[in-house]
Structures are given as C-alpha cells and as structure tokens.
C-alpha positions as CSV (number, residue, x, y, z in Angstrom):
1,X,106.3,181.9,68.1
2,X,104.5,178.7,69.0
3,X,103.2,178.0,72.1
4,X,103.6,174.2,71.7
5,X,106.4,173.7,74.3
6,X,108.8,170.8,72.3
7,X,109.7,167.4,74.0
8,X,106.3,166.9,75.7
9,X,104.4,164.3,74.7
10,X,100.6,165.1,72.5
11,X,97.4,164.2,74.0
12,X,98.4,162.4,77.4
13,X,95.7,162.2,80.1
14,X,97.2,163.6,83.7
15,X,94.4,161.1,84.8
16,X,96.0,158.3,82.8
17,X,99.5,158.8,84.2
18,X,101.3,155.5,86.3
19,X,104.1,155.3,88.5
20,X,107.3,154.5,86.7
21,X,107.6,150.6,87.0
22,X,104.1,150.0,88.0
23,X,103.2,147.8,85.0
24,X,106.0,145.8,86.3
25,X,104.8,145.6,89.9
26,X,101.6,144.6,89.0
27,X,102.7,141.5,86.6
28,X,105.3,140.3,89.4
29,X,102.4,140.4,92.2
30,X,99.9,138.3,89.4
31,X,103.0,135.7,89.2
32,X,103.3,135.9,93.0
33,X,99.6,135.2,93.2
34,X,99.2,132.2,90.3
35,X,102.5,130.7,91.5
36,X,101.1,128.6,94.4
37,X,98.6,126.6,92.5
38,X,101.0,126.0,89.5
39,X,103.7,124.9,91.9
40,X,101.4,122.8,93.5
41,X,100.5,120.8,90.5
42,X,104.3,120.9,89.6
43,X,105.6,119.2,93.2
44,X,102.2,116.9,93.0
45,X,103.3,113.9,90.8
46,X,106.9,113.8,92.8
47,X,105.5,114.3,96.0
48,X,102.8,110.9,95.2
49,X,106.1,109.6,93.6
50,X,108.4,109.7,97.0
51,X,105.5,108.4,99.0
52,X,105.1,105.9,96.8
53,X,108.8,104.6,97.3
54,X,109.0,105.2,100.7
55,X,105.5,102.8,101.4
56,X,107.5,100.3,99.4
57,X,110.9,100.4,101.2
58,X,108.5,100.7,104.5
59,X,106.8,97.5,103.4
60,X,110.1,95.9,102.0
61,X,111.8,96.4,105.3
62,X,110.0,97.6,108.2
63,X,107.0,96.5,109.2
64,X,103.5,95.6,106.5
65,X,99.9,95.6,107.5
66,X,98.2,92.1,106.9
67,X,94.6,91.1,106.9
68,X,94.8,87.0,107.2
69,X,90.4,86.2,107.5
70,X,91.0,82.5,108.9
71,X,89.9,81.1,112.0
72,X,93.0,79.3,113.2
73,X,94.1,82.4,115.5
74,X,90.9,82.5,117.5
75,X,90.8,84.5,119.7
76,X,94.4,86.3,119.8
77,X,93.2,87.1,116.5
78,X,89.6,87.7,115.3
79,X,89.7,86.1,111.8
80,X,86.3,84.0,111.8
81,X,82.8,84.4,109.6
82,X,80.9,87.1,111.3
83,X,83.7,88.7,113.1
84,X,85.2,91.7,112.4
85,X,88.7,90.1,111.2
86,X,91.8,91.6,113.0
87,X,94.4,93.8,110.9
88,X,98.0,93.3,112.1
89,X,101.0,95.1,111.9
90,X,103.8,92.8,111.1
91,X,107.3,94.0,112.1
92,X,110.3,92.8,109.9
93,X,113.2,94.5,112.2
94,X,113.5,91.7,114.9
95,X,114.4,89.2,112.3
96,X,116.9,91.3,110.8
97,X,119.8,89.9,113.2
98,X,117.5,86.9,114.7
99,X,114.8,84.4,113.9
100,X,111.6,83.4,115.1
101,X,111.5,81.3,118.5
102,X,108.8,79.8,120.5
103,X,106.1,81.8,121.2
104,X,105.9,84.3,118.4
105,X,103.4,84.9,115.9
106,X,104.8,85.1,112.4
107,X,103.0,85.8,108.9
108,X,104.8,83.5,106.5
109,X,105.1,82.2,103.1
110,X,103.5,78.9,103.0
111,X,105.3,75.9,101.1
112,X,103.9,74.5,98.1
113,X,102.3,71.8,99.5
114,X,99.9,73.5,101.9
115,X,96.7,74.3,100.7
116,X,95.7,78.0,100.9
117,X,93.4,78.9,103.7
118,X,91.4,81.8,101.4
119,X,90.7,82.3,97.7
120,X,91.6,85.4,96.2
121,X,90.9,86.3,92.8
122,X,94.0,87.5,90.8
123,X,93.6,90.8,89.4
124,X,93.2,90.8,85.7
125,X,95.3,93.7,84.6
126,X,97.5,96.3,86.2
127,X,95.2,99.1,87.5
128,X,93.1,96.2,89.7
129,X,96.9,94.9,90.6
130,X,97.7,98.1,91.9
131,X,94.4,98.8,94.1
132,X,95.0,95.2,95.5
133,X,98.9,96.0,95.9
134,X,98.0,99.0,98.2
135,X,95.0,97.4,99.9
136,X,97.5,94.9,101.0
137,X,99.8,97.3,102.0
138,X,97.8,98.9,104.1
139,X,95.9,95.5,105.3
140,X,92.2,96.0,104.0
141,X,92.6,93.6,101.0
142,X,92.8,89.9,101.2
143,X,96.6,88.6,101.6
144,X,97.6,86.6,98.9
145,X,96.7,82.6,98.8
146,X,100.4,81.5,100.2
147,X,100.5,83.6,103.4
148,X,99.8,82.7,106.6
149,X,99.8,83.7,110.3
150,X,100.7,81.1,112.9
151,X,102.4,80.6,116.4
152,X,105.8,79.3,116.5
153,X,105.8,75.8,118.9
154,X,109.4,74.2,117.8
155,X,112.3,75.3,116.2
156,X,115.5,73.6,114.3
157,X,116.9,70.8,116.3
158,X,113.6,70.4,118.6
159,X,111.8,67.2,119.0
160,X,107.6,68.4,119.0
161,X,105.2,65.9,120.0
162,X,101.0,65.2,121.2
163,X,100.0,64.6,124.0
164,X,101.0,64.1,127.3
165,X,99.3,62.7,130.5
166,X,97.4,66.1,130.5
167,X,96.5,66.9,126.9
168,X,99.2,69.0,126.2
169,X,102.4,69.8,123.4
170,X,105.7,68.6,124.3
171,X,109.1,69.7,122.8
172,X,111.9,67.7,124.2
173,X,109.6,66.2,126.2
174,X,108.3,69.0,128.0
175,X,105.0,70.2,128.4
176,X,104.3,73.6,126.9
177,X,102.4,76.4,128.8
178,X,99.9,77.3,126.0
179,X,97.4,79.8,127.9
180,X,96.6,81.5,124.4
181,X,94.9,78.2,123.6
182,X,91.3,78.0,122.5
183,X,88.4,75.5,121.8
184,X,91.0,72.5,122.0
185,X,89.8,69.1,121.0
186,X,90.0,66.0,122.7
187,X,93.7,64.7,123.0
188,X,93.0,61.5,121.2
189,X,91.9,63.9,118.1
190,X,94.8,66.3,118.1
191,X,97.5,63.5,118.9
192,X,100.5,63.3,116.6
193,X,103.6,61.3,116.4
194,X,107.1,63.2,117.4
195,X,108.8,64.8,114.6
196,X,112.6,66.6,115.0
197,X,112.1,69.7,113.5
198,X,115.1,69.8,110.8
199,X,117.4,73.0,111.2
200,X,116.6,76.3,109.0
201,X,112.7,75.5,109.8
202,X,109.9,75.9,112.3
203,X,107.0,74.0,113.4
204,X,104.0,76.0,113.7
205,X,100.3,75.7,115.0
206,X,96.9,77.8,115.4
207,X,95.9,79.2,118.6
208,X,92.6,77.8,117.5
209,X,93.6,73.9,117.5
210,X,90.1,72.6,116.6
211,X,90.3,74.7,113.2
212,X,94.1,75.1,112.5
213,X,95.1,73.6,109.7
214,X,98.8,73.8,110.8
215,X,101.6,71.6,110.7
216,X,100.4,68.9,112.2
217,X,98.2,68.5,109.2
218,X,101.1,68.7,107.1
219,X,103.2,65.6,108.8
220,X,103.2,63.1,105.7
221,X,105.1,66.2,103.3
222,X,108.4,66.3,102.5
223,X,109.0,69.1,104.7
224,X,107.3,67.0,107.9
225,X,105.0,69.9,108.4
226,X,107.6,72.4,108.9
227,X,108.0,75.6,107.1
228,X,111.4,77.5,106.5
229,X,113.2,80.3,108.3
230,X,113.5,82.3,105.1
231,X,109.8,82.1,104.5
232,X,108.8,84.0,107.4
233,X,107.6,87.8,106.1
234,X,107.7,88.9,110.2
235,X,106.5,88.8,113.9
236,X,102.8,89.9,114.7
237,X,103.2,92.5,116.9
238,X,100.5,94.9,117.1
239,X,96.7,94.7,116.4
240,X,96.0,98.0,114.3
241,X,92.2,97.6,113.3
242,X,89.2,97.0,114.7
243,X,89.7,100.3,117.0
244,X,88.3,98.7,120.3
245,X,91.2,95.5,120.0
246,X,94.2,97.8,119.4
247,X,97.2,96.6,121.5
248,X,99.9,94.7,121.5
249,X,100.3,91.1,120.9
250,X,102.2,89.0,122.9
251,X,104.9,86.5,122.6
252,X,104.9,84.2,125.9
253,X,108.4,82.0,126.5
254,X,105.9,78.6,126.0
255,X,109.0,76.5,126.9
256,X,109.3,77.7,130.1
257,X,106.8,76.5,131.8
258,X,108.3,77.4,135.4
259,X,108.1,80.9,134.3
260,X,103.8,80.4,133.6
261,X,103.7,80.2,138.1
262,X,105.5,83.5,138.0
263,X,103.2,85.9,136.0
264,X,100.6,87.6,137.3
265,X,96.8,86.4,137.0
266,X,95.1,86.9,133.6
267,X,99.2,87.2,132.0
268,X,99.5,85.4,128.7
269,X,103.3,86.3,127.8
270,X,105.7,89.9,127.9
271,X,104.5,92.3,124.4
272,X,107.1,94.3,122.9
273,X,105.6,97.5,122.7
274,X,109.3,99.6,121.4
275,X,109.2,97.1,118.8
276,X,106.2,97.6,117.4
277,X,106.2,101.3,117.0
278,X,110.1,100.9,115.5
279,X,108.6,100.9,111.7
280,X,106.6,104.1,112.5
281,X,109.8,106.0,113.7
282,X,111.3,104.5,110.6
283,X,108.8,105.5,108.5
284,X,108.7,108.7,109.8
285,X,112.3,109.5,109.7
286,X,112.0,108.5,106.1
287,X,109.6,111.2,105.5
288,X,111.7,113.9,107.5
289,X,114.4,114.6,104.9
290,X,111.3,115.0,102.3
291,X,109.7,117.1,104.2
292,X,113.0,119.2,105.3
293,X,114.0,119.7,101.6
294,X,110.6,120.7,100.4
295,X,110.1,123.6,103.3
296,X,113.8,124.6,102.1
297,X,112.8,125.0,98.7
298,X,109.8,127.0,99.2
299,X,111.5,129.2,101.7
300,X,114.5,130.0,99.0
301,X,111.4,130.9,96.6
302,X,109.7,132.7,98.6
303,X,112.8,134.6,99.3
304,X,113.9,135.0,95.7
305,X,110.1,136.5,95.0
306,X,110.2,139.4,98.0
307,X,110.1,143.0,97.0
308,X,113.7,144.9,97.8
C-alpha cells in the first residue's frame, strides 16, 4: 500500500502557492498602469491636429492677431523704430453682415499699386512657412508685404477733400472731428484735391499724417487712392500686446462732428468691448465639444477597466 495519496500534484512548494486568478490580476493592473502614457501618445497627434484646425477656422473667420511695425498709426498704435510695436486683435464678425464706416480701424489687403510699408523675407521652404504661418497667427511675426492697418475717413459715394479754413478733412464738405490725430503737418503740405470715393471702396488714412503713406499718396492710381470693401481682412478692435497698452480701441463717429461737444473730456470715440472678446467665446466654444468628447471617452475607459 502506498502512501503517495493520487491526484496531488509532486513537488509543489505551499510557499509558492497563488490565489486562483492572480496572474491575471496582476497583468490587468500593469495594463491599467502603462495605459495612460500609451494613450497619451495615441490622442497626442489628433489632439495637435483639432487644434490645429480650429486656429485656422478661428483665423479664417473670427478674429487674427496682427503685428503691422509702421509708423502711420502713431500713437493709437505703437508701430515706430524704438517702440515696442503694438499686437492687435482684428475681429472679422462685424463685417460679416456690414462693412467698414468712418471711424474704424481696418487691417486690409493693399492693392497692387501700393508699395509695401515692410520687407519680409519669404520663407524658403515649408517648415520656415509654417513657423511664419503661426507667428502670424498669433501676431509675433511680420505681416505679409500687402497688409495694412489704416483708419477709415470716406466711404462709397462720399466726396473726401484737404483742407478747410482750419486745417482739417472734409467729406461732403464737412469738417471731420479727428482727435486721434498726431504730429500733423502744415495744411499746405497735406492738401489734396477732392476725390468721390467710388462705391465697393474706402478711403483710408494714418492717424500719424506726417508719415502715412495712405491714400492720399495714392491719388494718381487707377483706383484714386481708394482700396476695396472685399480687401478689408477686419476691424482693430483690441490691443493684445505690450501688457501695459492692453484695451480697447476705439472707433469715434468722425462725421459727426456735433457729437465731438458731447463726449466727455479726454473721449476719443465709443470701443466695442462685446465685440472684441466675441472671437474668444467663439474660440472657446469651438474647443468645448473637443474637450466634452475626450472627458467622455476616458470616463467610458476608465469604466470599462474597473474591477467587478
């Protein structure tokens, strides 16, 4: 009679002995563990890729940073040598339904015959292209040689014309109230002829006359100086960099000049603060369905991974 007792397995170790399933366990809890960083670098590329389109459709139809380094603004904006040149946020939405009237500041496309106010150098293949795509996205990179930033003086059907008795721009023979105005020359060195602004285009000039080289230095083109609707990229509306000159920027009713004895002292026009902050809503309700379905996805995960 043996004492070997059948069915029992030969030489097992008591100390040796797991819980049934524990192997298991253990290789579910290491997936659990190495399944954030993998899933990380996984969502990475479409995460960069969705931000990617929404900055475009953002720039495309919202608002775009611009950084314009000419002097013809001074001093709405700060654009000369040895300042710190002015970033601007230029809103698209409130020419959706409308277009540009006296007063506003517009970033536009310039026509061919206008000579561009900076030299950029071109990238020379598509990785520089890119960095200079995004630096003018976000406005730290030169704009490109077309684009410009003026105030709008006359629009389509208006008759704009230098000087009268006082120095100042008429349209339709009224004097504009120009308080924005800086370093002006002489009137007998800024005087120009009248010119009826055709319809579809605008007539635009520099807060800095003295260094503008605006419309009225374009009179003799076939376009009499003016540049069209269509061209217009969007209004000026917010000053986002230096830090210390953030605010809005405003857009005075220049044409009415009785409305200049009714503003308060030190008042150069009414800003439109809702619509400057409009693209950032847009932008960020944009990124809110992104965000919503990624949280969602993680959750169900994270769910699908619990123990029990």
């Amino acid at each position: 009679m043996s004492s070997d007792r059948s069915g029992e397995p030969a030489d097992v170790v008591p100390g040796d002995q797991s819980p049934p399933g524990a192997e298991d366990t253990g290789r579910r809890s290491r997936r659990r563990r190495e399944k954030p960083e993998s899933s990380l670098l996984r969502e990475l590329p479409v995460l960069l890729l969705v931000a990617f389109v929404l900055a475009l459709v953002v720039k495309t139809f919202f608002a775009q940073a611009f950084f314009i380094p000419s002097g013809s603004m001074e001093q709405t904006l700060h654009g000369c040598p040895g300042c710190t040149g002015d970033r601007v946020l230029v809103n698209k939405v409130p020419y959706w339904f409308g277009e540009p009237e006296p007063g506003d500041i517009v970033v536009f496309r310039g026509p061919d015959t206008w000579a561009p106010e900076v030299e950029v150098d071109e990238p020379a293949n598509w990785f520089t292209g890119a960095l200079l795509w995004l630096g003018r996205t976000v406005g730290v990179a030169p704009p490109s040689e077309d684009d410009y930033v003026k105030r709008v003086i006359a629009t389509g059907g208006q008759t704009v014309e230098c000087c009268d008795a006082e120095g100042r721009v008429t349209v339709d023979g009224q004097p504009l109230d120009e308080p924005y105005v800086y370093q002006d020359t002489p009137p007998e060195s800024r005087a120009f002829d009248a010119v009826t602004v055709p319809e579809g285009r605008l007539w635009v000039m520099g807060d800095h006359r003295s260094a503008s080289a605006d419309s009225r230095s374009h009179v003799d083109d076939r376009y009499s100086g003016t540049i069209a609707v269509d061209d217009v990229i969007g209004k000026a509306a917010l000053i986002v960099w230096p830090v210390n000159r953030f605010g809005t920027l405003d857009d005075p009713d220049i044409q009415d000049v009785g409305a200049s004895a009714a503003r308060p002292s030190g008042s150069a026009g009414t800003a439109h603060p809702v619509a400057s902050v409009l693209p950032l809503g847009a932008g960020l309700v944009g990124a809110l369905p992104v965000t919503v379905w990624h949280h969602r996805r993680r959750s169900r995960r994270a769910a699908r991974h619990r123990p029990g």
